[in-house]
C-alpha positions in Angstrom: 0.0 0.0 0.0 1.1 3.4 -0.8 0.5 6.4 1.5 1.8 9.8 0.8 0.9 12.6 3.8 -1.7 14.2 4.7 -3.8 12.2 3.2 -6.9 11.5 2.0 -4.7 9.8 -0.9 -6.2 10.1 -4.9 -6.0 7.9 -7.7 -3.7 10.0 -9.6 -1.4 7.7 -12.1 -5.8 5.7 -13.0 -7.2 9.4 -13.5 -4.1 9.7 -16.4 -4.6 6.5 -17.6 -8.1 7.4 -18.5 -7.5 10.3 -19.7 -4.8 9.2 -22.6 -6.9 6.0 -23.1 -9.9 8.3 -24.0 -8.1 10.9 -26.5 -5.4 8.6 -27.8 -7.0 5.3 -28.3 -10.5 6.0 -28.0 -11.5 4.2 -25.3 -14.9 5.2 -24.1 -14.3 5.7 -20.2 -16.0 8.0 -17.6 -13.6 10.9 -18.8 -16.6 12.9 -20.5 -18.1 12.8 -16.9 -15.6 14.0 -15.1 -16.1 18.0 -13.2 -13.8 20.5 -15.0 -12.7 21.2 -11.4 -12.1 19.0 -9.2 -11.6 20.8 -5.4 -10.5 19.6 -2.3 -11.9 21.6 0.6 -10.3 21.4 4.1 -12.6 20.7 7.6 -10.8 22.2 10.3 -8.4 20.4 12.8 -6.0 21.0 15.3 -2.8 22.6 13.9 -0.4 19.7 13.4 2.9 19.6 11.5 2.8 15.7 10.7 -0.8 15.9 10.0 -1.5 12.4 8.7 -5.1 12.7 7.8 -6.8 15.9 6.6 -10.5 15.7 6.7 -12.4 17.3 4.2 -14.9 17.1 0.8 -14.3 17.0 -2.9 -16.6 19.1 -4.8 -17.2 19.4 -8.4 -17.5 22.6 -10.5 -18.2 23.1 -14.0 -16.4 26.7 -14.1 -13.7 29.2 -12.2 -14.9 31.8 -11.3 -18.3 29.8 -9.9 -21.7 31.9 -10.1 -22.1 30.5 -6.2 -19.0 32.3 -5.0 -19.6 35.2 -3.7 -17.7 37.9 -1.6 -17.6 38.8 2.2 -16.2 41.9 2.9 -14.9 42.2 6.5 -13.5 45.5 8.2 -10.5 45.5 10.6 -11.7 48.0 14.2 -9.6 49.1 17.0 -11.3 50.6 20.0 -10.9 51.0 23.5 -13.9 48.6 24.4 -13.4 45.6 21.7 -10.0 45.8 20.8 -8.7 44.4 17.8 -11.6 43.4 16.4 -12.8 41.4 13.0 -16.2 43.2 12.3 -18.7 41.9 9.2 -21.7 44.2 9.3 -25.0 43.4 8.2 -24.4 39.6 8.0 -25.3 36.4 9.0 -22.5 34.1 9.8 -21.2 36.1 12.2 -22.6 37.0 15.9 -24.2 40.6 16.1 -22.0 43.1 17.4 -22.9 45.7 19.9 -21.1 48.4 17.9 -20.9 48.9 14.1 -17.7 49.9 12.4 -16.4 52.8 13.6 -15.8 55.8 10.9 -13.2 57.4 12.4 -10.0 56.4 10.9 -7.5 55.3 13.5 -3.3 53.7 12.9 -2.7 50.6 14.2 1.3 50.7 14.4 3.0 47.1 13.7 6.2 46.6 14.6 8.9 44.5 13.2 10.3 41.6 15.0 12.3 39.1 13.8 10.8 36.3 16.5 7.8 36.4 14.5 7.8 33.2 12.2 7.8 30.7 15.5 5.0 29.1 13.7 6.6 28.8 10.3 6.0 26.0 7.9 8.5 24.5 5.2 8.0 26.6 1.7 8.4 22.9 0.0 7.0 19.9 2.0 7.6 16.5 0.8 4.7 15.2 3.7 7.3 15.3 6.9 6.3 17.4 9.8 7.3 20.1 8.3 3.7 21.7 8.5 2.0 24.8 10.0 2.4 25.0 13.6 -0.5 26.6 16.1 -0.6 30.1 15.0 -0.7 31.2 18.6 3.0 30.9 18.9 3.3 34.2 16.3 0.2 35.8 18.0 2.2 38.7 20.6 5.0 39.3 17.7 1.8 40.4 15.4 -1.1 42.1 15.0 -4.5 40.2 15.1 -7.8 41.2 14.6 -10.3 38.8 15.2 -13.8 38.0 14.4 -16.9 37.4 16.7 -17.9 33.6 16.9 -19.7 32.3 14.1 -22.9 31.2 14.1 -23.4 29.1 11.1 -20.4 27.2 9.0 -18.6 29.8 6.9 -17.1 27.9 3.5 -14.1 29.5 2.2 -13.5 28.8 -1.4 -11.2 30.7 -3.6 -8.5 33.5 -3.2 -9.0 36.0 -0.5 -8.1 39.4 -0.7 -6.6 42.2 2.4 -6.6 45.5 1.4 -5.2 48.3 3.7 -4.4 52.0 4.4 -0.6 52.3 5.6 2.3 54.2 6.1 5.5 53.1 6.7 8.2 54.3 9.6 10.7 55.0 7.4 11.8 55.3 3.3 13.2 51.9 1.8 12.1 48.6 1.2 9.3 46.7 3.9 7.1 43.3 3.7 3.8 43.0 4.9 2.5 38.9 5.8 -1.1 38.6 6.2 -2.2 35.2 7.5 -6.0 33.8 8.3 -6.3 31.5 11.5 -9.1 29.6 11.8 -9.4 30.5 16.0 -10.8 26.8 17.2 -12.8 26.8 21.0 -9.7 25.0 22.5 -7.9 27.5 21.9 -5.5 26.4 19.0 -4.8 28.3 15.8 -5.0 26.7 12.5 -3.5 28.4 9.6 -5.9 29.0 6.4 -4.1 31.0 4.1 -1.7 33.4 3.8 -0.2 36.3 1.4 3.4 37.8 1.3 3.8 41.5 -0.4 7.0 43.0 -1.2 5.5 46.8 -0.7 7.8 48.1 -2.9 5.4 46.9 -5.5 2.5 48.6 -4.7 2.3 50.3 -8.4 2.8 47.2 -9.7 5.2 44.1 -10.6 7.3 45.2 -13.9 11.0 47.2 -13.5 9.7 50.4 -13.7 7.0 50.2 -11.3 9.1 48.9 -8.5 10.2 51.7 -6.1 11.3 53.1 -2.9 8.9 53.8 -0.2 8.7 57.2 1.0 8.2 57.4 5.1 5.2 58.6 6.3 3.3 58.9 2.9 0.1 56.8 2.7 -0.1 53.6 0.7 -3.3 51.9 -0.8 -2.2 48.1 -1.0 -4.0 45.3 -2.2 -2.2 41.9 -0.9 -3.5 38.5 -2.3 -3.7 35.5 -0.4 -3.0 31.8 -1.5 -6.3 30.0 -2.7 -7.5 27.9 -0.3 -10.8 25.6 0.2 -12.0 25.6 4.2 -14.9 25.7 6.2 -14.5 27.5 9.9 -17.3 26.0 11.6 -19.7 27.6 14.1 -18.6 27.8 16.9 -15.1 29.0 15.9 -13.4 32.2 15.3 -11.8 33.9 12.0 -8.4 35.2 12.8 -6.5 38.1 10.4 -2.6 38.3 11.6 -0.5 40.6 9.8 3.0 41.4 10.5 6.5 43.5 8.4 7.9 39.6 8.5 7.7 36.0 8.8 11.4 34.4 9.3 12.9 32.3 7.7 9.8 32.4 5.2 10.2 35.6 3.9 13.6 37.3 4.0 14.0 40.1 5.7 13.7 43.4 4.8 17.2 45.4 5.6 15.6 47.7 8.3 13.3 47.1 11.0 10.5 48.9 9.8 7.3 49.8 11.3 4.1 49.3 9.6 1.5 52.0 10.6 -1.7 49.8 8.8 -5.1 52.5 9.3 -8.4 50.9 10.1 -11.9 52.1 10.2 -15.1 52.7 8.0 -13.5 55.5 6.2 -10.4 53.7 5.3 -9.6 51.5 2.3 -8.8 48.5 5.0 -10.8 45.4 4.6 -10.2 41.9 4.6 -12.4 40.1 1.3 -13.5 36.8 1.7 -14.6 34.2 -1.2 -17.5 32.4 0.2 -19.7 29.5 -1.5 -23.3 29.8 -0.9 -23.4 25.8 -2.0 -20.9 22.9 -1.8 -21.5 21.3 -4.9 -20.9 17.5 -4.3 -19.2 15.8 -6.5 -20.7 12.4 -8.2 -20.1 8.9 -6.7 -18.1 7.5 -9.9 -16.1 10.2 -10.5 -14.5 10.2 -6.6 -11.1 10.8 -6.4 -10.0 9.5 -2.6 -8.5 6.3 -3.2 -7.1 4.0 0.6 -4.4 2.4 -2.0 -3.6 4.1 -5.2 -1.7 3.0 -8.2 1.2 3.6 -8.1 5.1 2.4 -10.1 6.9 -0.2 -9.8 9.2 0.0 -7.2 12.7 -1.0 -6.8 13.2 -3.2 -3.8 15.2 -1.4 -1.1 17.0 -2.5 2.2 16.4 0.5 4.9 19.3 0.5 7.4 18.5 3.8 8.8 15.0 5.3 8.0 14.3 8.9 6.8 13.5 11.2 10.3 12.7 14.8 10.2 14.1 17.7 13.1 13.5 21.5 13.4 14.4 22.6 16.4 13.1 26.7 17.6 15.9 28.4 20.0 14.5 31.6 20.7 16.7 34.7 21.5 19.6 33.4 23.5 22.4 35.6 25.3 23.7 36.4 22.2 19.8 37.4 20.7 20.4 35.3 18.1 16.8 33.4 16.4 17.7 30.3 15.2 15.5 27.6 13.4 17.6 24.4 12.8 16.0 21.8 10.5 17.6 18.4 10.2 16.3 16.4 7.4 17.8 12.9 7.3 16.5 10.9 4.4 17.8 7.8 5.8 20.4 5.0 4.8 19.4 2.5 2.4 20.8 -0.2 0.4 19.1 -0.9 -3.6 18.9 -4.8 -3.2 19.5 -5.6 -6.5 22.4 -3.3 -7.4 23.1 -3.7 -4.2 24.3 0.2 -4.0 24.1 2.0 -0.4 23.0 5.5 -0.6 23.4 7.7 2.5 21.9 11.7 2.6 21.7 14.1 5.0 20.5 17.6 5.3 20.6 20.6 7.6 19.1 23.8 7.1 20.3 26.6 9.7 18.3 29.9 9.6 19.6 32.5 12.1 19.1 36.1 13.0 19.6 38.7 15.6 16.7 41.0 17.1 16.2 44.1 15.9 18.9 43.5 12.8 17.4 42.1 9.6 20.7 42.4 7.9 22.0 39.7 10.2 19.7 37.2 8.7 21.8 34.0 7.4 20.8 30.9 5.9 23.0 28.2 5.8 22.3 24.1 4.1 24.9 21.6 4.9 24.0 18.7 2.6 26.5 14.9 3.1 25.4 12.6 0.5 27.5 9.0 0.5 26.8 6.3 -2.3 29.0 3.2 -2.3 29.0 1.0 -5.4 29.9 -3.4 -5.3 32.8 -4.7 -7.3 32.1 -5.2 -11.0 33.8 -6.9 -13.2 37.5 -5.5 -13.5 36.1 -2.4 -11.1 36.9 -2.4 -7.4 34.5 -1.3 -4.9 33.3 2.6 -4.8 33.0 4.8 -1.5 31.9 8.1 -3.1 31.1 10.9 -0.7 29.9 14.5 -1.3 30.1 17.4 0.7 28.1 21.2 0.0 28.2 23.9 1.9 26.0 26.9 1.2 25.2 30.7 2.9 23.0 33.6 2.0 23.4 36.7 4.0 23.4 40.6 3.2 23.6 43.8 3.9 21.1 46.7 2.7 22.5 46.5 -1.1 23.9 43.4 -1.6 22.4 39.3 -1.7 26.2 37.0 -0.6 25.9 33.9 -1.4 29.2 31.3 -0.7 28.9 27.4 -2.2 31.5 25.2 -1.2 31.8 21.6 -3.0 33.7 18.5 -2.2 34.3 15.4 -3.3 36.1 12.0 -2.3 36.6 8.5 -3.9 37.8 6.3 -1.7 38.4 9.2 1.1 40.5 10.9 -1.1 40.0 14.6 -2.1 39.6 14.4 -5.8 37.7 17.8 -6.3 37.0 20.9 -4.3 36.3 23.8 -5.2 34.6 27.3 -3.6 31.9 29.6 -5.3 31.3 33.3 -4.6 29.2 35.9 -6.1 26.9 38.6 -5.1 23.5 39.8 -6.4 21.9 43.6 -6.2 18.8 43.5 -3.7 16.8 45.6 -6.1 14.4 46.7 -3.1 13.8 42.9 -1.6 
């Protein structure tokens, strides 16, 4: 049985199989009946990072954008009685408040820390623990505004939208992370979606549009979030977290700038949800979950050490260093019939100090070993590589250092050291 996490698992290599068999040979298959669109959308759970299982339901639609999708608009409010607060007037899914929006315009002042990201996820999971943590953790290192409980099921479906009002401390370059929580009643936070935005960009994405920001001038920003597919169930709460960064995720911006983000009825801040009026199900026969898909042949292997996964969190220490260390060992493992040993190891260091974004670093350590059997007139192979890679900068300038090495045998046979720079070009 094959099982690739989080699960549910699809019948993925069938599905193709079809589908060529249908426009190649002619077969005639359920392909015709199959939805145009074929979603996934998430129930909620507890925030895990080895999540093994994530429950949820396919749907089927016939077209993107889908007539039933329709937007919620929410409005971030800060008062003196309620707080940060998440407010959706005039609607249903949300418990009446006992104050509307207010119209007064009001700044909210974010600022940067470079603890935030205790709750970071791998950019690139291969189905290790490598997942979102509880949002929580990131909670007092950002700004959150959150909803009122909800009162019926609120189905996300699509890409949603913050738009804000801000200023920034300072001229240069700045980030702004927005992340939605799904705010369960135990307490644990559940990430959604999120959206990164270089501000910089804020006129748009080609050269010439890309500039400095000017401190203390006004920006209207429009930052996208990832699609997603979720329900937040009554009973829970709807979380918006934004923050200037989100280490190691995004890389820092080279000065710790503070966002001033201005909330209110009369300012351009609100938070856009895409919400389906209707799940449409998706039919019997064409249902993608599969407990034991198809999958290749596979070549039979001997495991003498198997594949375990570390990241280790030290927050600020004497020296107020940040560091996230992840470990990635992919195991030790012989291919039976070749009867070739391959050995790999990994370990990503990301490290920083309060207060200085420039002393961001990234370092990868990567030890692969591969040993090859006699053959023929050949002796016996011991082949062992060794890379060693940095990123760090300063305001201007991207460093990046690769170091590769190379025995046969446990001797040195190549070695050799890359250097080179790269502009920063407002990142």
């Amino acid at each position: 049985m094959c099982s690739i996490f989080p699960g549910p698992n699809i019948e993925y290599l069938g599905l193709c199989l079809q589908w060529w068999d249908f426009h190649l040979k002619g077969v005639e298959n359920q392909v015709p009946d199959i939805p145009k669109f074929q979603v996934y959308v998430k129930h909620s759970v507890d925030p895990e990072p080895g999540l093994k299982f994530q429950p949820g339901t396919w749907i089927a639609l016939d077209q993107w954008p889908h007539p039933s999708v329709t937007e919620l608009q929410l409005v971030p409010s800060t008062d003196s009685d309620m707080g940060h607060t998440l407010l959706c007037p005039n609607d249903v899914y949300f418990a009446a408040s006992s104050t509307g929006v207010p119209n007064s315009m009001k700044g909210v002042d974010i600022p940067y820390s470079s603890t935030t990201g205790q709750s970071c996820w791998e950019w690139l999971s291969f189905g290790q623990a490598d997942g979102a943590k509880n949002q929580s953790l990131d909670e007092k290192y950002s700004t959150c505004w959150i909803s009122l409980m909800l009162e019926k099921d609120l189905p996300i479906l699509g890409a949603p939208m913050f738009r804000c009002k801000l200023k920034v401390s300072h001229g240069g370059a700045a980030n702004i992370v927005a992340r939605l929580v799904d705010i369960r009643p135990n307490g644990k936070w559940t990430l959604v979606t999120h959206g990164v935005f270089n501000l910089s960009h804020h006129d748009g994405h080609s050269p010439d549009k890309v500039r400095k920001l000017e401190g203390e001038v006004e920006y209207d920003v429009s930052i996208p979030l990832h699609h997603t597919g979720y329900i937040l169930p009554q009973g829970h709460q709807l979380g918006l977290c934004v923050s200037p960064g989100f280490w190691p995720l995004v890389w820092p911006a080279p000065n710790p700038i503070t966002l001033t983000v201005f909330v209110g009825e009369s300012s351009f801040t609100s938070l856009t949800l895409p919400v389906v009026q209707q799940l449409p199900s998706l039919p019997s026969k064409t249902s993608l979950t599969c407990s034991d898909p198809t999958v290749g042949p596979a070549m039979p292997v001997h495991w003498e050490r198997p594949p375990e996964l570390y990241i280790t969190q030290t927050d600020l220490n004497m020296y107020d260093h940040n560091k996230r260390s992840v470990s990635s060992d992919q195991g030790r493992y012989t291919l039976v019939h070749e009867n070739i040993t391959v050995d790999t190891r990994t370990v990503e260091t990301y490290s920083i100090k309060e207060d200085l974004p420039t002393t961001a670093e990234a370092v990868c350590d990567k030890y692969i070993n591969i040993t090859f059997p006699e053959s023929g007139d050949r002796a016996p192979l011991d082949v062992e590589v060794k890379t060693h890679s940095v990123m760090k900068g300063d305001a201007t300038t991207f460093y990046l250092t690769n170091h590769l090495r190379v025995c046969l045998d446990g001797v040195e046979v190549y070695n050799k050291l890359w250097e080179d720079t790269v502009a920063r070009n407002m990142v």
